[in-house]
C-alpha positions as CSV (number, residue, x, y, z in Angstrom):
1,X,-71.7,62.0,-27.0
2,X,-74.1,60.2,-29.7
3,X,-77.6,61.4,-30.5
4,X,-79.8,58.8,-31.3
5,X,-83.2,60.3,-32.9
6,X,-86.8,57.7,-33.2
7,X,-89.9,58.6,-33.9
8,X,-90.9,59.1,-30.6
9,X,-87.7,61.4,-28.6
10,X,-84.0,62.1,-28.9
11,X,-81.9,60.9,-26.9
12,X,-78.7,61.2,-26.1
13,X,-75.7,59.0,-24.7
14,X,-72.5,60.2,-23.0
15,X,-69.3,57.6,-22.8
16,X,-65.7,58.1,-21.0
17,X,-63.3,55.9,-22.0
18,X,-60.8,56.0,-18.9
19,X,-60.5,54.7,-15.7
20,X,-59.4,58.1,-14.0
21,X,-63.6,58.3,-13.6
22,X,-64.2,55.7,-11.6
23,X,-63.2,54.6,-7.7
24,X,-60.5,52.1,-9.3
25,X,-58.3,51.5,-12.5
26,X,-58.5,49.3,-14.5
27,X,-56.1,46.5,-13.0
28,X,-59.4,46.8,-10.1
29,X,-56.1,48.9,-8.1
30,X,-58.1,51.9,-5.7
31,X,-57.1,55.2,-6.2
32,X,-58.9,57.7,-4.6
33,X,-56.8,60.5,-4.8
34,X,-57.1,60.5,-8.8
35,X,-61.2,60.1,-8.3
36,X,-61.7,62.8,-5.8
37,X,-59.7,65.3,-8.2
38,X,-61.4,64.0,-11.7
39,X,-64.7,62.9,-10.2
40,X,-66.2,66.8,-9.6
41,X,-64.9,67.4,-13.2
42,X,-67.2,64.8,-15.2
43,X,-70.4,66.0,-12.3
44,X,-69.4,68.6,-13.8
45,X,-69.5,68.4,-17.5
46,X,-72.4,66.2,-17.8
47,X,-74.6,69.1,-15.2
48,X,-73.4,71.5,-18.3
49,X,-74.8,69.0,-20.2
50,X,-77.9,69.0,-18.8
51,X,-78.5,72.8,-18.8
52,X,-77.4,73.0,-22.5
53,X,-79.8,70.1,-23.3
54,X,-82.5,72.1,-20.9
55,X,-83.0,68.3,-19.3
56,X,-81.4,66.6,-16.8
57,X,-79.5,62.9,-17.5
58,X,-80.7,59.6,-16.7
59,X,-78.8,56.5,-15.9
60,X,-81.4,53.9,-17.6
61,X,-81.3,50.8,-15.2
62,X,-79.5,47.9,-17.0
63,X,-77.1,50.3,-19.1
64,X,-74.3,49.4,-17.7
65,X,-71.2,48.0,-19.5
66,X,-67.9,45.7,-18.7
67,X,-66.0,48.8,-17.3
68,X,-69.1,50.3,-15.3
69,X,-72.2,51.4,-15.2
70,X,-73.2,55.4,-14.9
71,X,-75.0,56.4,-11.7
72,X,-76.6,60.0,-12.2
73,X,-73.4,62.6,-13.1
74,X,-71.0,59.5,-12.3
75,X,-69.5,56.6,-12.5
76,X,-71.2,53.8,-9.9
77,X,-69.0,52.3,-7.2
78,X,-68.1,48.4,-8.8
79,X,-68.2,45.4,-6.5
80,X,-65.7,45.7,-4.0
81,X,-63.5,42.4,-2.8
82,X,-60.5,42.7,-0.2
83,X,-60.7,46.7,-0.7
84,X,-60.2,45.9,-4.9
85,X,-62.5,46.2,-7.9
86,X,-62.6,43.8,-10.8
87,X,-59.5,43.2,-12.9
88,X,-61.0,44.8,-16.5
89,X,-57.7,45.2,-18.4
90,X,-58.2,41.7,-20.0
91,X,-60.9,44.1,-22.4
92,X,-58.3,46.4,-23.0
């Protein structure tokens, strides 16, 4: 988590650097058993986050990144082609 202050607000960004967030890995490979166990757990975190912060988060439209793009206290689901996501590892 960074905080970035202006002269207007604070804000405040949140990043995971893992694929066991999202509905695929990284090779674009489902696997839904590894979501449906860590999914709940970053809801989770960032809800606590919200309560500690006494706000709740935002996905700012256009925020996305290579590897995904948040969608309220998750991970949005990619583009999917023949039942795989995008190939990312060639960022790793």
């Amino acid at each position: 988590m960074s905080v970035d202050p202006d002269e207007h607000q604070l804000t405040a960004d949140v990043a995971v650097f893992h694929d066991i967030w999202g509905h695929f890995d990284f090779r674009g490979l489902p696997h839904p058993e590894i979501y449906k166990r860590n999914a709940p757990r970053l809801a989770a975190a960032l809800g606590e986050l919200d309560a500690l912060l006494g706000t709740t988060a935002v996905a700012v439209a256009g925020d996305a990144t290579y590897f995904g793009r948040a969608e309220c206290h998750g991970i949005e689901m990619p583009d999917v082609i023949d039942g795989r996501g995008s190939d990312l590892t060639d960022r790793l």
